[in-house]
C-alpha positions in Angstrom: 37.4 20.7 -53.5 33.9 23.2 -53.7 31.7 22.4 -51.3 28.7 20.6 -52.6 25.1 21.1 -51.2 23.3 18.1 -49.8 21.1 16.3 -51.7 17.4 16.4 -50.1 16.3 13.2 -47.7 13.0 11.6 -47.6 11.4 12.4 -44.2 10.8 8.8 -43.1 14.6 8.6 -43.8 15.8 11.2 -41.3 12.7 9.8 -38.9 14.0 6.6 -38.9 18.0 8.0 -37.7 16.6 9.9 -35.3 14.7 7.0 -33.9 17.9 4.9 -33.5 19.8 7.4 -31.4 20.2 7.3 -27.5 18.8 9.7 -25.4 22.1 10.9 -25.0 23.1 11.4 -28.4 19.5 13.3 -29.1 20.4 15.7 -26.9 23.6 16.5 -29.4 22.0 16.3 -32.5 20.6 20.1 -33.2 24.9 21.0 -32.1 26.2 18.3 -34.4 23.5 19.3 -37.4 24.6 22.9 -37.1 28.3 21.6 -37.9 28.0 20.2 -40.7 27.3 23.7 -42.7 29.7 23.7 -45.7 31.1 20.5 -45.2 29.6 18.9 -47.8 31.5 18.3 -50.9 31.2 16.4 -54.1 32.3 12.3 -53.9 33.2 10.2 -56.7 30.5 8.5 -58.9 27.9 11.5 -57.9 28.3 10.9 -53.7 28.6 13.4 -51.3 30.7 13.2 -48.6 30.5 15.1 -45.5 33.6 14.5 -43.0 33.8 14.8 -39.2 37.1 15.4 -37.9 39.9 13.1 -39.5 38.4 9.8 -39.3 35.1 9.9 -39.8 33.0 10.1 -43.2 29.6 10.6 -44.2 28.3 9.1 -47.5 25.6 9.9 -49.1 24.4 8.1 -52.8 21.2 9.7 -54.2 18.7 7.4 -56.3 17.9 8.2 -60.0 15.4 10.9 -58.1 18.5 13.0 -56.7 17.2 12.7 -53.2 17.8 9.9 -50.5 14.8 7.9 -50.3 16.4 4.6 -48.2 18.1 4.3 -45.1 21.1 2.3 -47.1 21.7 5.3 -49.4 23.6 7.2 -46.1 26.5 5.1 -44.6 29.1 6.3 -42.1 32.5 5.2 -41.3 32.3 5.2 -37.6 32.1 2.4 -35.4 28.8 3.1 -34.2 27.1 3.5 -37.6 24.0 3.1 -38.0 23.5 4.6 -34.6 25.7 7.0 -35.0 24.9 11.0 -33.9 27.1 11.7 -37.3 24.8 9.7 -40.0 21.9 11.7 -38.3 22.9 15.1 -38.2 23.7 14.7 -42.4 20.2 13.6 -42.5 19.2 16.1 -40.1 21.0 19.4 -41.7 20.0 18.1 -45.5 16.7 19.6 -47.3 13.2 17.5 -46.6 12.6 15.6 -50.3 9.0 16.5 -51.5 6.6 14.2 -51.0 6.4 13.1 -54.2 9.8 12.3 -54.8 9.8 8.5 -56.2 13.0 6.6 -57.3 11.2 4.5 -59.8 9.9 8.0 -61.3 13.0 10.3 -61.1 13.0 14.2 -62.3 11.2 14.9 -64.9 7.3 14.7 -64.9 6.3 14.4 -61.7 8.6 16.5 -59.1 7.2 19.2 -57.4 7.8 21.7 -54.9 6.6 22.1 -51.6 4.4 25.2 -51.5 6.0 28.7 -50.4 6.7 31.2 -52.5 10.6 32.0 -52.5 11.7 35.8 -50.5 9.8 38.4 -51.0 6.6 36.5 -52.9 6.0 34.7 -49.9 3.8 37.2 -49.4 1.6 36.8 -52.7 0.5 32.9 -52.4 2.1 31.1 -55.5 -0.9 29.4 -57.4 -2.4 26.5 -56.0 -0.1 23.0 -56.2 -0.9 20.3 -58.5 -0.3 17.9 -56.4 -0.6 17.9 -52.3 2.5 20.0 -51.2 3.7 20.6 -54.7 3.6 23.6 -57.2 1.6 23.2 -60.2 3.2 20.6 -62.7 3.7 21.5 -66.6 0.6 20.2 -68.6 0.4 16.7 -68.7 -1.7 13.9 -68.5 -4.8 14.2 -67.2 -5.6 11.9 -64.1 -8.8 11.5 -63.3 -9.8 10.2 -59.6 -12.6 8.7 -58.6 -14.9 10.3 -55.4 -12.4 9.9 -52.3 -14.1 6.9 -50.2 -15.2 7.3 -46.2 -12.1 7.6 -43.9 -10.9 4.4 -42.8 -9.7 3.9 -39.6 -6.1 3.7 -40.3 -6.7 7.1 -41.5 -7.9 8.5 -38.3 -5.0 6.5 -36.1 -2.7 8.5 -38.5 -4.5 11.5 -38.3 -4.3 11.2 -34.6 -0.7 11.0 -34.5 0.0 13.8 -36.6 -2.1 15.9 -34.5 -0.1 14.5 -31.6 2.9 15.4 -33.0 2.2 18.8 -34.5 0.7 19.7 -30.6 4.2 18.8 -29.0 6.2 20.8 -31.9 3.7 23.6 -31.3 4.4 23.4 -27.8 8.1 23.6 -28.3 8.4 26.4 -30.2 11.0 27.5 -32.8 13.1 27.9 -29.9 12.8 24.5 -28.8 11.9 22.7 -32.2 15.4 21.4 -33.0 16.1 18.1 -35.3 14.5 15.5 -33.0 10.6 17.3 -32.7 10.9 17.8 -36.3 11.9 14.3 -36.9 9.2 12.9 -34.7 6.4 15.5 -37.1 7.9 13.7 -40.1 7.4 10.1 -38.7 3.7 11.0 -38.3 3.8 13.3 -41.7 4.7 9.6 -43.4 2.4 7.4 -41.3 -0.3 9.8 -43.0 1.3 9.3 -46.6 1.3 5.9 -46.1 -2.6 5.8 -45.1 -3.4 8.2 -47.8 -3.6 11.7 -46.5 -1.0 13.2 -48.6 -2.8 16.8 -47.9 -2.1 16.4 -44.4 1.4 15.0 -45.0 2.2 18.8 -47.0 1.3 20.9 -44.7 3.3 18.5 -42.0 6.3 19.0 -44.4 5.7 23.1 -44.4 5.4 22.6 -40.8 8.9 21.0 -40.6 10.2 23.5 -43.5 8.9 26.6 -42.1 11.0 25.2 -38.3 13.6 25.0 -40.2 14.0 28.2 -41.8 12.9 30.1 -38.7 15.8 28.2 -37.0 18.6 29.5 -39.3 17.2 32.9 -39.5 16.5 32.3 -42.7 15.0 35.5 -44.8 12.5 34.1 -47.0 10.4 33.0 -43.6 8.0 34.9 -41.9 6.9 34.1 -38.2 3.3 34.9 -39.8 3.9 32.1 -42.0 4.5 29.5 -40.0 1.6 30.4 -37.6 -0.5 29.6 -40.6 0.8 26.8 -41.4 0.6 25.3 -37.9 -3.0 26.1 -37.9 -3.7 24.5 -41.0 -2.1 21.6 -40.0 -3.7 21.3 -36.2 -7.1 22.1 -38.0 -7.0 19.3 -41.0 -5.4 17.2 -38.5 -8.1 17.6 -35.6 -10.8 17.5 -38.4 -9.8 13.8 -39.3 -8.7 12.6 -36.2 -12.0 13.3 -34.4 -13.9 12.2 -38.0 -15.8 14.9 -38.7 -14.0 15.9 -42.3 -15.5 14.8 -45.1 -13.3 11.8 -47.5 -12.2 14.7 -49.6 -10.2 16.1 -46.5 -8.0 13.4 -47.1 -6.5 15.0 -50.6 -5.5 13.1 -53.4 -2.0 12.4 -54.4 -2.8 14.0 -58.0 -5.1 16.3 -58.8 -8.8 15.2 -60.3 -9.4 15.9 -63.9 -12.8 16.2 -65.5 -13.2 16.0 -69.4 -14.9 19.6 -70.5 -15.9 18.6 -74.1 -15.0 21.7 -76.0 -13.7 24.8 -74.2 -12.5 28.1 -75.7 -10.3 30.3 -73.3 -8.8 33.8 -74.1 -6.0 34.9 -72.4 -5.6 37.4 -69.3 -2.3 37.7 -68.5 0.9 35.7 -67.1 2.4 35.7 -63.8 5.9 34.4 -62.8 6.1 31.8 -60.1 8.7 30.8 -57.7 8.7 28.1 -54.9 11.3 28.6 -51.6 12.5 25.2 -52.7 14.1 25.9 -56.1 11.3 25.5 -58.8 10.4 28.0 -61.1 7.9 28.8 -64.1 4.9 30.2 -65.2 1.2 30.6 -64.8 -1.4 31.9 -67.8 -4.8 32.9 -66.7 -7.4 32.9 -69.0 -10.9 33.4 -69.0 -13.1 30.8 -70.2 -17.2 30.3 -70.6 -19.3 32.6 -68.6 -16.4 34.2 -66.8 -15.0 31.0 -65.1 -11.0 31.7 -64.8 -8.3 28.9 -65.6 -4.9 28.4 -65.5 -2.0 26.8 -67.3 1.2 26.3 -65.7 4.5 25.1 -66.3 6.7 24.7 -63.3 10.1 22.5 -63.0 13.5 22.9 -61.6 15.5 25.9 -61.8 14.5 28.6 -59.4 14.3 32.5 -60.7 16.0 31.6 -64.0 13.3 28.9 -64.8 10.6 32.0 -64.1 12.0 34.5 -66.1 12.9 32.0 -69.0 9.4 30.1 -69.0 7.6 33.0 -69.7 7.9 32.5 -73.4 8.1 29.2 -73.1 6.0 26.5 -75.4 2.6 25.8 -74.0 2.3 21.9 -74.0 -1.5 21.6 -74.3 -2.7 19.6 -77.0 -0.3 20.5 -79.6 -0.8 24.4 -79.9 2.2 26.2 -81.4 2.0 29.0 -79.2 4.4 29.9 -76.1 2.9 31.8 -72.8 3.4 35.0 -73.9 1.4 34.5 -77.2 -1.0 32.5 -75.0 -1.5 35.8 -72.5 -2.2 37.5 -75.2 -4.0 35.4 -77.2 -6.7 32.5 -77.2 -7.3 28.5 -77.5 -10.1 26.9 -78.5 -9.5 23.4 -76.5 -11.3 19.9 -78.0 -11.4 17.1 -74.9 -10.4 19.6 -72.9 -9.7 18.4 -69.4 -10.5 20.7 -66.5 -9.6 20.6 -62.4 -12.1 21.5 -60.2 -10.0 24.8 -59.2 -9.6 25.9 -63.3 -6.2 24.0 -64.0 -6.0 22.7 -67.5 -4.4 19.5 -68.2 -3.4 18.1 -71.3 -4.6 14.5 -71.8 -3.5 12.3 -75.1 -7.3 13.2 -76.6 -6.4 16.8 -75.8 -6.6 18.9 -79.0 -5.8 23.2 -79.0 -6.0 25.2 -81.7 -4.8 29.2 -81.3 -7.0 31.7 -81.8 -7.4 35.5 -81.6 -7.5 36.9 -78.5 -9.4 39.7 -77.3 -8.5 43.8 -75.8 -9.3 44.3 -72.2 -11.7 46.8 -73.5 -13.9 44.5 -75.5 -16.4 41.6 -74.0 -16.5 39.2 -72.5 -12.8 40.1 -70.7 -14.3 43.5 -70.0 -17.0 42.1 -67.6 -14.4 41.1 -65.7 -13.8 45.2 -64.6 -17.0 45.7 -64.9 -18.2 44.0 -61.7 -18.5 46.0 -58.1 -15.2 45.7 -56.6 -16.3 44.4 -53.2 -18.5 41.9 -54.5 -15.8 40.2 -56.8 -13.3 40.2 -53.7 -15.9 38.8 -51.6 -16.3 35.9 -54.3 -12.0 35.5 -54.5 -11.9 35.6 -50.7 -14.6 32.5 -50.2 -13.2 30.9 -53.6 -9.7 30.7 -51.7 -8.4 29.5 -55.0 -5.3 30.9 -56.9 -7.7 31.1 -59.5 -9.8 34.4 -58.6 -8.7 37.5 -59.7 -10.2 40.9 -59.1 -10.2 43.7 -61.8 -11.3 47.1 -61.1 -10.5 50.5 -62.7 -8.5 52.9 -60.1 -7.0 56.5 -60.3 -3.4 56.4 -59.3 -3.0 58.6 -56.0 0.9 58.4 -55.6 3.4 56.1 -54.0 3.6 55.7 -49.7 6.1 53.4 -48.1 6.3 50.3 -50.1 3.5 50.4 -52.1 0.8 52.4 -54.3 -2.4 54.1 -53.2 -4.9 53.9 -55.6 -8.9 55.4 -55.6 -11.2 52.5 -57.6 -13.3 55.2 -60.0 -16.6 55.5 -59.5 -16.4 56.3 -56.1 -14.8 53.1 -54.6 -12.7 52.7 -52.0 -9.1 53.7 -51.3 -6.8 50.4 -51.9 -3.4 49.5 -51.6 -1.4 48.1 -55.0 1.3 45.8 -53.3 3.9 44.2 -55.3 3.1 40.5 -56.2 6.4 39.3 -56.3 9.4 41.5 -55.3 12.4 39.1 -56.4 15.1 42.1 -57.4 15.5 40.2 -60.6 11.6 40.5 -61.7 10.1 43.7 -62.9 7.1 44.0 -60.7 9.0 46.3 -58.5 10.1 48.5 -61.3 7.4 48.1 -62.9 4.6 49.9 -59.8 7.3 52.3 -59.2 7.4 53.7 -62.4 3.2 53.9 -62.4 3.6 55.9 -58.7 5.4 58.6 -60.8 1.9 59.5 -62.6 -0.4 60.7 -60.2 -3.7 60.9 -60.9 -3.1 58.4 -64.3 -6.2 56.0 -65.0 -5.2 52.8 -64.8 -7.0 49.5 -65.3 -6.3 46.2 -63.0 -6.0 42.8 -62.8 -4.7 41.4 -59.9 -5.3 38.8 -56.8 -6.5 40.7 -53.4 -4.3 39.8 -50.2 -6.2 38.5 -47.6 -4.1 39.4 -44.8 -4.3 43.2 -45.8 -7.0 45.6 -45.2 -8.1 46.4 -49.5 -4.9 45.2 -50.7 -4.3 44.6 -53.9 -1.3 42.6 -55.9 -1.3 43.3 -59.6 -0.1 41.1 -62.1 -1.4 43.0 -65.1 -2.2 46.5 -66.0 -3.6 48.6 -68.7 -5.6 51.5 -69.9 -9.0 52.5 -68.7 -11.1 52.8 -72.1 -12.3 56.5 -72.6 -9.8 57.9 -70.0 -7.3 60.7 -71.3 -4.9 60.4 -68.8 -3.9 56.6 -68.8 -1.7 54.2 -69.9 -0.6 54.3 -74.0 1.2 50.6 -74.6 2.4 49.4 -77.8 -0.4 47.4 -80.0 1.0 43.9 -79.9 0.2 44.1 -76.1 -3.2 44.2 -76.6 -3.8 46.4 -73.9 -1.9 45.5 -71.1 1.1 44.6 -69.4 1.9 41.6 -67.6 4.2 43.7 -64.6 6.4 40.3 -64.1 7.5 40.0 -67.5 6.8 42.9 -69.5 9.2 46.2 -68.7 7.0 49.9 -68.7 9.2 52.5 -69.9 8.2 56.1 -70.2 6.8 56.6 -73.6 4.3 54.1 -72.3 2.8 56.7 -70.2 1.0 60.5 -71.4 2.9 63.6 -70.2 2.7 64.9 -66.8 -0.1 67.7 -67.0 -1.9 67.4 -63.9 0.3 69.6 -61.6 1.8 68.6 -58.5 0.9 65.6 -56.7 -2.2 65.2 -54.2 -2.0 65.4 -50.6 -2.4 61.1 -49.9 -5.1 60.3 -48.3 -4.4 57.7 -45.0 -7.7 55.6 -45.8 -9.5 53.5 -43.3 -7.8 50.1 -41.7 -10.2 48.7 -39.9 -7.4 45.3 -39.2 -4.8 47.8 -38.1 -7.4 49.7 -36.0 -8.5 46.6 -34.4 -6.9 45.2 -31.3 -6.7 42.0 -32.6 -2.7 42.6 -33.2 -2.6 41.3 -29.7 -4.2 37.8 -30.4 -1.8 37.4 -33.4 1.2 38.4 -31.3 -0.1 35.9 -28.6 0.0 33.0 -31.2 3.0 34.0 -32.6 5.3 34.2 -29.5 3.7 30.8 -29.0 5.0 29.6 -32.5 8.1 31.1 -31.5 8.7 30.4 -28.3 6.4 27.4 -27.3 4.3 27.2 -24.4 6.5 28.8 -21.6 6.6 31.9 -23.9 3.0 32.1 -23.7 2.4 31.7 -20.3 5.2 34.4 -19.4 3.5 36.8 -22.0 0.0 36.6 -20.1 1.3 36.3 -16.8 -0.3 38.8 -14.2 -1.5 42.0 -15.4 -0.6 41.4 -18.5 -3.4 39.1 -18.9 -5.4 42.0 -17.9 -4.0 44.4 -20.7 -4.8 41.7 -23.6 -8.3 41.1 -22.7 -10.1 44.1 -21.7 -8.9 46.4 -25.2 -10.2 43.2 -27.0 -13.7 43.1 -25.0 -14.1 47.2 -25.2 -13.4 46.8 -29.1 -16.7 44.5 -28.9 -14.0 41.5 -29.4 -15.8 39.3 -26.2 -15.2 36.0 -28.1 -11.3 37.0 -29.1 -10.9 37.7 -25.3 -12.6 34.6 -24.4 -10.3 32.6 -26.4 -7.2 34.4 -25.4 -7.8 34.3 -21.8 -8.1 29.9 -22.3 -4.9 30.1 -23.9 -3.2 31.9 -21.5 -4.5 30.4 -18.8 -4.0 26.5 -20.8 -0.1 28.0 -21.1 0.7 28.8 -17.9 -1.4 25.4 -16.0 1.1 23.5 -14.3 -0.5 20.2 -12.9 0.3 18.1 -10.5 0.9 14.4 -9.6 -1.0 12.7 -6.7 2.7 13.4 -4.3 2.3 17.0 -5.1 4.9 16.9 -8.0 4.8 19.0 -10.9 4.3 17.0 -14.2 4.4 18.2 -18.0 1.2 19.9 -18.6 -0.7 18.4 -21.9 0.0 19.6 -25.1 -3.6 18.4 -26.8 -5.1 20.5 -24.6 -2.4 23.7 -25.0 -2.6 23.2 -28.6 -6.6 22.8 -28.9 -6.8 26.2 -26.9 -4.2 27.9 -29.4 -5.9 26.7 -32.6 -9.1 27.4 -31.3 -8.3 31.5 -31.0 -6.2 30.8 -34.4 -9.3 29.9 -35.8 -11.6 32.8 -34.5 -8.6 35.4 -35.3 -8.4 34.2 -38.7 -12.3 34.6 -39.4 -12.4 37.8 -37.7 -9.8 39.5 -40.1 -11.0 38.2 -43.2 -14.0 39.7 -41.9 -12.5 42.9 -41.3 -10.4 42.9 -44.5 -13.6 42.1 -46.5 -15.2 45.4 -44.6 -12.0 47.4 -45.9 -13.8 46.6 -49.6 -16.5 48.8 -49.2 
């Protein structure tokens, strides 16, 4: 029989197993989870059973949603069942259910993803998710919400706990955060759901998600990645508990829909999206009234083929017969148009689209759009945060070094970096920028979203000519003037012939993050991530304390110093009891100190990576 995978498990699920072991048995779990890799396989009447030696087996019955959402949907044949170490390391080794996962409301409309982009686009952020931990829906109905209220106090207790929890995970580590740390962070990920902090419930979840993957090695995770997302969690988490976020901290389990009256939007270009828990789809920016950006997505099930598929898909707004590639290059004019306060469109029953022309890069108002300095559109994406903000700028192609493009922004900008958006083998992004570094010195105009982890970095989704340029781009004219690089293949007759000689010496260019000794505050945090607190304490120990602060402090750095120092010194405190006896050091304070630099190291490179800009 083929093995089967498991189906995913609702986190209060797996909390609640974890709960009912012994001390004893706790200690077994992260061995007995690990076992049960390729066990699985397909039951009668849609089960899956996962056996343990000869006479032991694990049953489990999905709902109508395909994941587990109650305790009695996972039954084991052993004696000791419920309490059994078997029932929980199924639960344990199975995939966390998104949040939104409902059995009265299976597949269909409202699944979603947890955010994280799949591979190699983990390092482009996927747009923004429609709902709290999920990726951007297809167009439906537009909810509207009322203003959040105050928090209650049931809020904060849950807040509290969550911070408690996500301070002993952090303390433990990847090394140390095995099945029972995770299943205590998805106890207090629920408690939150339940009181209605579903934003701090996802990034719990990518918390959990991100242990996970680290733990098996897995190759779509980053140690970068889940740094981040342990200081987004200790930071929304501290915010509430101590009651000084505002009621909108709290998130909303859908996503707020205003009505816009009558709104006409002209395409920009489509990008491909993939989530690292199997969706996949499309997103169409498009430019509406005085330059605000939108977007219209269509995300469900089905991983790279869903992408690569949905990208001529129907758009489901208001009734338009028009797909997203006709839609990227094309136009809408909307009647009771509903609008997100981040751009998304949504597609109420009074929503009415009609298609329209769209417009050339080249002709107004899209051409505004590269018109504007450089650094002063990043600065606006970089405070925006949104998935929204794109950047376009005109550049002169300087050739291909390492894994990735260096480009010269005409008009005497600065040197930048053209990074692929989303290097899944089966898109063409790849293809598509290595093909452009084969024309050096070609004119090329940009639209793309700027990385703020990367010193003028740049991640294009569309290209096109520069209007007046000789040397540039020459695509067909049903492209209107650009090329959406995750769909759309360039081939060589879409570029002029070489004239230009041999390629430029390439330039180096300024990096003030990589000049910066701030690499040694991120490595600090991240040995913490990965190690936990011991790992910390070891790393600063003696004079290697010594050797982290002073570069920092001679760099002008004092306050990263500062920080550093507390942590180390936080790490490596070893109280004692009133006999003399060491005791387990606190982890709200460890984990205070450690967001606390995470914090200051994060403002300090977008401030450095903003600098690159000019």
């Amino acid at each position: 029989m083929s093995t089967e995978p498991l189906p995913s498990v609702a986190p209060e699920v797996l909390a609640e197993a974890v709960e009912q072991l012994t001390t004893r048995l706790r200690k077994k779990l992260d061995a007995a989870v690990a076992e049960c890799a390729g066990r699985a396989t397909a039951g009668p009447d849609g089960t899956v059973e996962v056996p343990f030696g000869e006479d032991t087996l694990v049953t489990l019955r999905p709902g109508p949603s395909g994941a587990v959402t109650e305790p009695g949907q996972v039954v084991c044949s052993c004696l000791l069942a419920p309490r059994c170490l078997h029932r929980a390391a199924v639960l344990g080794a199975a995939p966390i259910a998104d949040a939104d996962v409902d059995v009265a409301h299976p597949a269909g409309g409202s699944a979603a993803a947890e955010a994280g982009v799949e591979a190699g686009a983990a390092e482009a952020p996927s747009p923004a998710p429609e709902r709290a931990g999920g990726p951007p829906r297809a167009a439906g109905s537009a909810v509207e919400d009322d203003v959040p209220p105050p928090l209650t106090p049931a809020q904060v207790g849950a807040a509290s706990a969550l911070w408690q929890a996500a301070a002993e995970a952090l303390a433990a580590g990847v090394t140390a955060g095995g099945t029972v740390v995770q299943a205590e962070l998805l106890r207090a990920a629920h408690t939150a759901r339940l009181a209605g902090l579903p934003r701090a419930e996802a990034a719990a979840l990518r918390v959990v998600r991100g242990l996970r993957t680290a733990r098996g090695q897995g190759r779509g995770q980053r140690l970068s990645d889940l740094t981040a997302a342990f200081r987004e969690l200790l930071a929304g988490a501290f915010a509430l508990a101590a009651g000084v976020a505002g009621p909108e901290a709290a998130g909303g389990g859908r996503r707020a829909y205003e009505r816009g009256g009558s709104l006409r939007v002209l395409g920009l270009c489509r990008e491909p999206v993939l989530s690292a828990t199997g969706y996949g789809g499309v997103t169409t920016h498009l430019l509406g009234p005085e330059g605000a950006l939108h977007t219209l997505s269509d995300v469900r099930p089905g991983g790279v083929g869903r992408a690569k598929g949905a990208g001529t898909a129907s758009v489901a707004l208001g009734g338009a017969v028009l797909d997203h590639a006709g839609l990227a290059r094309g136009g809408l004019l909307i009647a009771g148009a509903t609008v997100s306060a981040d751009g998304r469109l949504g597609a109420g029953r009074g929503v009415r689209a009609t298609p329209v022309r769209g417009v050339d890069w080249s002709e107004e108002p899209v051409a505004a759009l590269f018109a504007r300095p450089v650094r002063e559109a990043v600065a606006t994406a970089l405070e925006a945060g949104a998935e929204t903000a794109l950047v376009g700028c005109d550049v002169e192609v300087l050739g291909a070094a390492d894994d990735h493009l260096l480009a010269r922004v005409l008009g005497g900008g600065p040197l930048v970096r053209l990074r692929v958006a989303h290097p899944h083998p089966e898109l063409p992004h790849t293809a598509n920028l290595r093909r452009i570094g084969g024309f050096p010195g070609l004119a090329l105009r940009v639209l793309g979203r700027p990385d703020p982890d990367r010193a003028a970095t740049l991640r294009p989704l569309a290209v096109g000519p520069v209007p007046g340029a000789s040397y540039t781009p020459r695509l067909p004219e049903e492209w209107r003037g650009r090329a959406d690089l995750g769909y759309d293949r360039l081939q060589g007759d879409h570029f002029p012939r070489p004239g230009r000689g041999g390629p430029a010496p390439m330039p180096s260019g300024p990096d003030p993050l990589a000049d910066a000794p701030l690499w040694r505050v991120r490595r600090l945090l991240e040995t913490g991530v990965a190690g936990g607190r011991r790992a910390v304490a070891e790393a600063a120990r003696a004079g290697d304390r010594a050797a982290l602060a002073v570069p920092l402090r001679r760099a002008g750095l004092a306050g990263a110093a500062d920080l550093a120092e507390g942590l180390a010194a936080e790490a490596d405190r070893r109280p004692r009891d009133s006999f003399g006896r060491l005791v387990d050091a606190s982890s709200d304070a460890y984990a205070r100190a450690w967001l606390a630099s995470a914090v200051h190291l994060e403002a300090a490179e977008r401030a450095l990576v903003l600098a690159s800009w000019s």
